[in-house]
C-alpha positions in Angstrom: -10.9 3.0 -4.8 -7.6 2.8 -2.9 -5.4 1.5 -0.1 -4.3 2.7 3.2 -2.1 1.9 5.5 -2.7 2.0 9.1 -0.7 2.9 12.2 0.0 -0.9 13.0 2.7 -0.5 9.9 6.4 -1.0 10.9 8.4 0.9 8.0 9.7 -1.8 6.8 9.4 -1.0 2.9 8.3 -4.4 1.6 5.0 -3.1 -0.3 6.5 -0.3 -1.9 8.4 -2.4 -4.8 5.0 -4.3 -5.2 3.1 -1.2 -6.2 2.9 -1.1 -10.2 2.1 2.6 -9.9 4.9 3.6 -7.4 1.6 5.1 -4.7 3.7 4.4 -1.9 5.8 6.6 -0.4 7.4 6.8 3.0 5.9 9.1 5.4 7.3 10.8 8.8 6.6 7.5 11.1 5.3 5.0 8.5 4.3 4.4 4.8 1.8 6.3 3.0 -0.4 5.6 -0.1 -1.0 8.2 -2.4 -5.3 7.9 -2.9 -5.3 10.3 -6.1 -2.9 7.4 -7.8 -3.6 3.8 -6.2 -5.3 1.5 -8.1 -5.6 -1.3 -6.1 -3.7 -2.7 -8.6 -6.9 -3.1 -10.9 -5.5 -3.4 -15.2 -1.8 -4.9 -12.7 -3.2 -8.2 -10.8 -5.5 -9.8 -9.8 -5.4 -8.5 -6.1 -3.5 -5.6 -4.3 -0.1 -6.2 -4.0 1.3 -4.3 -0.7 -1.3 -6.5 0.6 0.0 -10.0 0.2 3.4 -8.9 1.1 2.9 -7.0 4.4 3.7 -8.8 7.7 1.8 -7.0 9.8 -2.0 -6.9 7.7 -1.9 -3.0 8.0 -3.2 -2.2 4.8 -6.8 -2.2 4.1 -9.3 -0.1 1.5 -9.6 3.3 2.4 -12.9 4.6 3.4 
């Protein structure tokens, strides 16, 4: 189980202080998240994080 972030994201860093296991990185164009680490925030909250903060809804489970 993990996040993704699509290519609708705009760089602008807000998830990557939410995440409790530091998965997000920033990439060439946009953010990345780290698969082999995220948690969906599972044992953190009750919900994923990057999610409730990002103004543009580009982050959704990976597949």
């Amino acid at each position: 189980m993990a996040m993704k972030i699509t290519d609708d994201c705009i760089a602008c860093g807000a998830c990557v202080p939410e995440c409790p296991t530091d998965s997000i990185s920033e990439g060439d164009t946009i953010y990345v998240i780290d698969a082999s680490t995220c948690v969906e925030c599972v044992g953190y909250h009750d919900s994923p994080q990057c999610v409730s903060v990002c103004p543009v809804d580009c982050i959704v489970k990976a597949e």
